[in-house]
N, C-alpha and C positions, 0 to 999 in steps of 0.2 A: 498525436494529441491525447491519445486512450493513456500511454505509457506517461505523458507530462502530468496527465490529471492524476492516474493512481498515485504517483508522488506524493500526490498532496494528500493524499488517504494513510490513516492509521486504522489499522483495523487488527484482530484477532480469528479466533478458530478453535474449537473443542478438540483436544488429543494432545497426548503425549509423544506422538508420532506423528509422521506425514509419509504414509504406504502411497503404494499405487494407487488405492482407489479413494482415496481422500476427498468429499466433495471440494474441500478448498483448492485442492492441488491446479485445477484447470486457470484457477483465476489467478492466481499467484503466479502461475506460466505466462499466464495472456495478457496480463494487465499491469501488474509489474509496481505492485503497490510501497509506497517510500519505505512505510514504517509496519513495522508489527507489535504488537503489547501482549507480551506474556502474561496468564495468572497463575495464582496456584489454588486456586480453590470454585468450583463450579457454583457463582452466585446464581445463577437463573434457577438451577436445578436443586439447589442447596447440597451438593456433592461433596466429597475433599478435596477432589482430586479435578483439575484441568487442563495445567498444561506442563507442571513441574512439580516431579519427583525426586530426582537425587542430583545430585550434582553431575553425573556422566550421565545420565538422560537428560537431561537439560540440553547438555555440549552437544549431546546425539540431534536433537530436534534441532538445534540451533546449525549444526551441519547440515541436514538433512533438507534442511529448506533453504541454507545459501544454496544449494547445489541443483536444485530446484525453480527456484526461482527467475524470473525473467529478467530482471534488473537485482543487484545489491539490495539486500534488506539490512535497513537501520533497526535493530530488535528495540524494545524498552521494555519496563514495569516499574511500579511501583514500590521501592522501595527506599522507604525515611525510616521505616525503624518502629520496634513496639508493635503495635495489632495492627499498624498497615507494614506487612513484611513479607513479599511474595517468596524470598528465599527464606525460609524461615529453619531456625537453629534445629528442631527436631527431625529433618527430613536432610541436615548432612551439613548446611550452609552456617556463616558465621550467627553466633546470636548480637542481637543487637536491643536496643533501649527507645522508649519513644521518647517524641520530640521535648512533651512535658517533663518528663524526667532530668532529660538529658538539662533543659533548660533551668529547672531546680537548683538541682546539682552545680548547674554557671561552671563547669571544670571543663573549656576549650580543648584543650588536647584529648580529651578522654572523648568528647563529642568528633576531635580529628580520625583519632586511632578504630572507631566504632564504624565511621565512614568509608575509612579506607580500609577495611575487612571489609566491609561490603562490597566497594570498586572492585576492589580483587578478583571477587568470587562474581560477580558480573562479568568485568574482561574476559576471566577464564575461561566461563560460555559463550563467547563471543557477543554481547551484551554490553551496546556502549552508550546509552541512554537510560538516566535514570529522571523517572518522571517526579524526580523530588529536587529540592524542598520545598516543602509545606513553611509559606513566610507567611502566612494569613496572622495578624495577632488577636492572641487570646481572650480578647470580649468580653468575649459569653459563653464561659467554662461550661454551661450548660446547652450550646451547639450541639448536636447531635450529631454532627459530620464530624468538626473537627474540635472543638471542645473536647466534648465526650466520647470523642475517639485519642483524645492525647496526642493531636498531629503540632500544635502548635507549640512554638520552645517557650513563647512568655505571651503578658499581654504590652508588654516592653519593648518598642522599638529596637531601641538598643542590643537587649540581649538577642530577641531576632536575628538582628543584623548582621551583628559578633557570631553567633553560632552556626547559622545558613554559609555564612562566607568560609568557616572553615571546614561545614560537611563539603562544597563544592570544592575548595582547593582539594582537599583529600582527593575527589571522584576525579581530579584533572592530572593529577601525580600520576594516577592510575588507570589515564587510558578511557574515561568516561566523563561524557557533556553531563548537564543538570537542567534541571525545566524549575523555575519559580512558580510557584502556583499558591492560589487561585484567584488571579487578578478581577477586581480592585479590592481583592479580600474579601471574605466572606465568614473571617472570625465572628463576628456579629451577629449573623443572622440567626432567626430564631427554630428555622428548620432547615429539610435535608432535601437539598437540591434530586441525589438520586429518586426522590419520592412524590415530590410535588413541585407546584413553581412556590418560589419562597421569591417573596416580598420583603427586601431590607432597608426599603425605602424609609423608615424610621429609629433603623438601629445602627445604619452607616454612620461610619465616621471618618474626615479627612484622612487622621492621621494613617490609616490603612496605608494608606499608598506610600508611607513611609521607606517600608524595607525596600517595595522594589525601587521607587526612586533611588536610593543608595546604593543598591548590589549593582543597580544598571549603569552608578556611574563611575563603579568599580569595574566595573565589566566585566563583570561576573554572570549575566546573563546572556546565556550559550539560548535558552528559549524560555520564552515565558506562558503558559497555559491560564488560559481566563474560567472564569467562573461563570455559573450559569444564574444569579442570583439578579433581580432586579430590583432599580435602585430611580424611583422617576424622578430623583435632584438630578443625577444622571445622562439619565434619556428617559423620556417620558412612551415611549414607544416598547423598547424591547431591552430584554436582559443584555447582559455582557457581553456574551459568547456570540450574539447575533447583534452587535452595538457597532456601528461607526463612530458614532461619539464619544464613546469610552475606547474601543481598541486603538482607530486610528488618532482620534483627538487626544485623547489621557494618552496612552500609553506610548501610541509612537510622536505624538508631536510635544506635547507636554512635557514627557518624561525621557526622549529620546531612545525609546528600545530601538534598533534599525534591523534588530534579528528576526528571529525566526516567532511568531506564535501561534501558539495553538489553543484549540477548543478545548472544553474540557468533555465528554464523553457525551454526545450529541444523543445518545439513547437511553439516557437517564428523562425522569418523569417532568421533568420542570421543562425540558424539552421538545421531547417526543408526545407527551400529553395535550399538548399545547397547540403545537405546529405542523405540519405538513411536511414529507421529508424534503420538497422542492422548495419551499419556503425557508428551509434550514438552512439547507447547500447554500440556497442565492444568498441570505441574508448574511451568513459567516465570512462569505467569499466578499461580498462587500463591503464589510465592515472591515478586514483587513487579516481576517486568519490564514497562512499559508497550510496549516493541517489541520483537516476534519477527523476526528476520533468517532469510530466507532467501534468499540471493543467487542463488541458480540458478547458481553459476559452479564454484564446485568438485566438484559433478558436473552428469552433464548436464544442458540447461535443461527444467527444466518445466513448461511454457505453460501446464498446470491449476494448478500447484503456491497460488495465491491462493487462486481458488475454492475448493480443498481444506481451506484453512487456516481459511479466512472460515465455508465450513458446517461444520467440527468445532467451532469455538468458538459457533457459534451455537446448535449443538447443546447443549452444555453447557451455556449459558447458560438454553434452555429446561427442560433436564434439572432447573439448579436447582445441580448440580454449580459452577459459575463461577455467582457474584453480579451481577443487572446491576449495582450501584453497584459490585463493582468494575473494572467495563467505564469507568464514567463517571468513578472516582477516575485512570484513567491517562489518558481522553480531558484532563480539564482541567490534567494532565503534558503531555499534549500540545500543546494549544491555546497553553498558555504559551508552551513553544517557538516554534512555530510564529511568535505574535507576536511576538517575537523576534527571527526570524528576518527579520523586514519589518521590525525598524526599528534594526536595530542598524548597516548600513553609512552610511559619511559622507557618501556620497551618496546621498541618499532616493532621487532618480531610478532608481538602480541596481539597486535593492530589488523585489524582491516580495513584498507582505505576504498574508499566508498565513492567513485567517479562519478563525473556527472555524466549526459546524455551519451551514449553512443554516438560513437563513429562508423559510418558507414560500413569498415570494417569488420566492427564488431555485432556490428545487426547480424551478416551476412554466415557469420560464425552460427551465432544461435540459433536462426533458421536453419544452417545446417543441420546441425545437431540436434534441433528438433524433425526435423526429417527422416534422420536414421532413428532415433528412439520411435516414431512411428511405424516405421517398418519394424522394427522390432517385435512394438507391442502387435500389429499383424501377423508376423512369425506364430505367436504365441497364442493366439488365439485361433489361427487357423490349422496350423501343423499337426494338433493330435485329434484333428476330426477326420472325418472319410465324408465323399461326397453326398453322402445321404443328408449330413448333418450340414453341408456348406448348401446344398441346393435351393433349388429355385422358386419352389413353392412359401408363399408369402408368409410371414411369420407374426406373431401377435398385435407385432406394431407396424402392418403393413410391410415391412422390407425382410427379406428373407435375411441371415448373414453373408451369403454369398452374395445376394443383389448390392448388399452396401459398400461392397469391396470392390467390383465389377462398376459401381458407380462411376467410383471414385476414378477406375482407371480409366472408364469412358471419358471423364470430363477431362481428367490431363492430357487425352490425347488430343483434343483442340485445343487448351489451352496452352502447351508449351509451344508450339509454332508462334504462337503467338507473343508468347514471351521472350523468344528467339529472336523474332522482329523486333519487339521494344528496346531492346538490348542494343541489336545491331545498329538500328537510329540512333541510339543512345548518344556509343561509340563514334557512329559516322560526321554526327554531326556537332559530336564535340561538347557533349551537356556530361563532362565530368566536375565542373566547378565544385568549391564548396557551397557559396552561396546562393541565392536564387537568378533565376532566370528571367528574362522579361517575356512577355507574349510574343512570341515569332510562329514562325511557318513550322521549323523545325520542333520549337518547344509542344506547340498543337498537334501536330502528327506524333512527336514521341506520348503524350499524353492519351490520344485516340486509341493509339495501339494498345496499350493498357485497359481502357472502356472497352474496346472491341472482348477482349479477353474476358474480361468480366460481365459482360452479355451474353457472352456463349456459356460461361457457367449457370447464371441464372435459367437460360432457354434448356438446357438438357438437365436442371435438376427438375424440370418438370415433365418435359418431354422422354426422358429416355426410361425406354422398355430394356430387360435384360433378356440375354441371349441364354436360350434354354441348352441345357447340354454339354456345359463346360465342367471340365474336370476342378479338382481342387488345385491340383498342379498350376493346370491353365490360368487361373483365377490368382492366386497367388505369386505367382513370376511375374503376369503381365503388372502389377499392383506394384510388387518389388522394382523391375525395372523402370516404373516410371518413377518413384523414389529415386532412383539412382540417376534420371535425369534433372530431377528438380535441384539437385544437388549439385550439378554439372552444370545447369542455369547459373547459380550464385555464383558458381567458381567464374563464369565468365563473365556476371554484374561487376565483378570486384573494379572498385573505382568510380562507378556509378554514384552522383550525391543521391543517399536514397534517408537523408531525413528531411531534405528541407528541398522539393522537388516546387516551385511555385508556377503557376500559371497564371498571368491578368488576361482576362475577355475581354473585349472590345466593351461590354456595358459593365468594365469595373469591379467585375465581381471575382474575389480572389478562390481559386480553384486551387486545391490542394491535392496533389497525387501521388503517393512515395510507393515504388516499385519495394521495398521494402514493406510498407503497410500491404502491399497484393501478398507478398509471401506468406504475412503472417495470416491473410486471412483464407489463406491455403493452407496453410498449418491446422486453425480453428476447423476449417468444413473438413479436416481430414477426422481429424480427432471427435467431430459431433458422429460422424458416419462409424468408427469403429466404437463409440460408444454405445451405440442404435445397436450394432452388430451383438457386443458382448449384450445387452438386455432382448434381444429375441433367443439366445442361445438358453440364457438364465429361463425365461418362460418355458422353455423348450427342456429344463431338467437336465443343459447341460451345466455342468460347472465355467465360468469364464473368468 
């Protein structure tokens, strides 16, 4: 459920890089979030610089973090052209013209050929989302968002329509989706959503809805992002972005969009000012958004801000408040995309195709491999000390570095018996299906065995004392080979359904338990305890 919900998350991150010690790094492992939104310039901090410098630092981050990451990441940014241009011509990238310009002008090819230098040098980052065009028409030149930003090609339907369709054919030639924005238009309005809540309740106008009614029934929208502006002809309740009435009523039933939409950046002032972040989440997710954006950029960056997001909705979902089908109606919005998004450039080679959910399989892999990288990172933090420095006496934050290593080995050695057990039931009794299971004897005891296991973790991360006197040696073998057992575990899960594991109780209440979810959150307690580890060594004046 954590990995379904991140999907629906777009979110960001301060750096040019994603090193080891990255605070985002851990969540983009654990959580496996759908989308990321590149910027080039630090608004919170008023910086230049945040996440893109040249064009092979770009490619580099955008490596760095598939390779990284717990699921495929869909990258995006902003890019339509003129002063909203996250690649921008001085730092390496194509130069490009804004919307108003380009729309003056009315020269269609020249608005194609401008797009598609842009595609290009997106694909070639591996960047196949671009969160443009800007079809809002132009109103009220005197907009402060998009007026007075020149995002807008006319205040003309028409020329809109004409020129949006061909930046998008361009971006499709070339291997990259397009997002419509900012639904139901917000040309009009007479301030700037990043700033305050804006009231366009008297400056709306039908025809707004003009271009995307026409691009959507061209089919030209890959996704469409709403606007945060309130409009009480509307809904007399809430903006856009948090609207049933306008997302699902206007946009998908009225207008037929059946894709993919998004919010527009949930931590802009007209939002965040306003609302409550659990108020947000529920109100978007019911209204019918399948992605929540929060860029981290227009205020400061918040390296929890995923996690946050991922156990509020998880929470609701258990609450019963948020449906899981309709967690699952936006994942296969998404997964569409996604595939999409791997096969729509001319060049297959170019492409990254973008799978949906893992396969059992494929979990069982990444758990691997995140097992040996923790051993790894073990290796390296404990091999160039002497036991004076690994020892036993408690350290700034209660746990010595050695006690947190020595923990961890304690606790595997009750728990792999155990998960030795679950396995063997597994097998014995025949619960390799893909689909779910009904409540039996056998499906109960396979599930028990797992709770048991996860009880005895709970019981010795409070009860257990560390044994005085162990060497470094001792301490770090015993740690290594039980890594190398955990490893040995999976190889024998293989064939196990470990995403879709169900259980019904006799009083109806569906139990979920994926021998896969237990790995990863063996993975997590492994990774919180060598973090512990490396910040008593840091208080302690070693380097880690």
């Amino acid at each position: 459920m954590d990995r379904a919900i991140g999907q629906m998350v777009m979110t960001g991150f301060r750096g040019t890089a994603l090193d080891a010690g990255h605070p985002f790094l851990r969540q983009l492992q654990a959580l496996a979030p759908g989308f990321l939104v590149l910027s080039d310039v630090d608004v919170a901090r008023g910086a230049p610089l945040y996440n893109i410098e040249s064009p092979a630092q770009l490619r580099r981050l955008v490596s760095e973090v598939q390779a990284q990451a717990g699921e495929p990441v869909l990258f995006a940014l902003d890019q339509e052209g003129g002063r909203v241009a996250r690649l921008k011509g001085e730092r390496g990238f194509p130069a490009s013209e804004s919307a108003r310009s380009l729309g003056a002008k009315n020269d269609l090819s020249l608005t194609r050929r401008l797009a598609a230098a842009s595609a290009r040098a997106m694909r070639e980052a591996g960047i196949y989302l671009n969160l443009a065009p800007v079809v809002d028409l132009d109103i009220n030149p005197a907009n402060p968002i998009i007026g007075g930003r020149e995002r807008s090609y006319s205040a003309s339907a028409d020329i809109v329509v004409s020129h949006a369709a061909e930046f998008i054919r361009a971006h499709h030639e070339n291997g990259v989706l397009c997002t419509l924005k900012h639904f139901p238009g917000q040309g009009s309005a007479l301030k700037d959503t990043h700033l305050e809540f804006v009231d366009a309740t008297s400056e709306w106008q039908e025809v707004e809805l003009e271009p995307f009614r026409r691009l959507i029934e061209m089919g030209l929208a890959d996704a469409v992002m709403t606007a945060h502006v309130y409009d009480a002809n509307l809904d007399r309740d809430w903006p856009a972005s948090l609207s049933g009435a306008i997302i699902t009523g206007i946009l998908q039933e009225r207008l037929g969009h059946g894709g993919v939409v998004m919010t527009d950046d949930l931590q802009m002032d007209a939002i965040s000012g306003r609302y409550g972040l659990e108020t947000v989440m529920l109100r978007a997710i019911q209204a019918g958004a399948d992605v929540l954006i929060f860029g981290n950029n227009v205020v400061d960056a918040d390296p929890e801000i995923l996690a946050r997001v991922v156990a509020t909705i998880r929470q609701m979902v258990r609450q019963g408040v948020v449906p899981a089908s309709r967690i699952e109606v936006s994942m296969e919005r998404l997964r569409t995309l996604k595939a999409r998004a791997g096969v729509t450039a001319v060049e297959k080679e170019a492409t990254v195709a973008i799978p949906g959910p893992r396969t059992g399989a494929e979990e069982l892999v990444a758990h691997r491999r995140r097992f040996k990288q923790i051993a790894g990172r073990a290796r390296e933090l404990f091999a160039p000390l002497d036991d004076r420095q690994v020892g036993w006496k408690p350290g700034a934050e209660r746990w010595s570095a050695g006690e947190c290593l020595e923990h961890l080995s304690a606790v595997a050695s009750l728990q792999i018996p155990k998960i030795e057990e679950a396995i063997a039931r597994g097998r014995r009794e025949g619960l390799l299906s893909r689909g779910p299971f009904v409540y039996s004897w056998p499906g109960r005891m396979f599930v028990e065995s797992l709770q048991a296991s996860s009880r005895i973790r709970v019981r010795t991360m409070k009860l257990y004392t560390p044994r005085a006197g162990l060497t470094k040696e001792e301490v770090l073998g015993r740690f290594l080979r039980f890594q190398e057992e955990y490893c040995r575990l999976l190889e024998a899960a293989e064939g196990l359904d470990l995403a879709r594991i169900k259980v019904a109780s006799p009083a109806n209440r569906l139990l979920r338990f994926s021998l896969g979810i237990w790995f990863a959150a063996t993975v997590a307690h492994q990774e919180r305890h060598l973090e512990q580890a490396a910040r008593v060594l840091q208080n302690n004046g070693i380097p880690a």
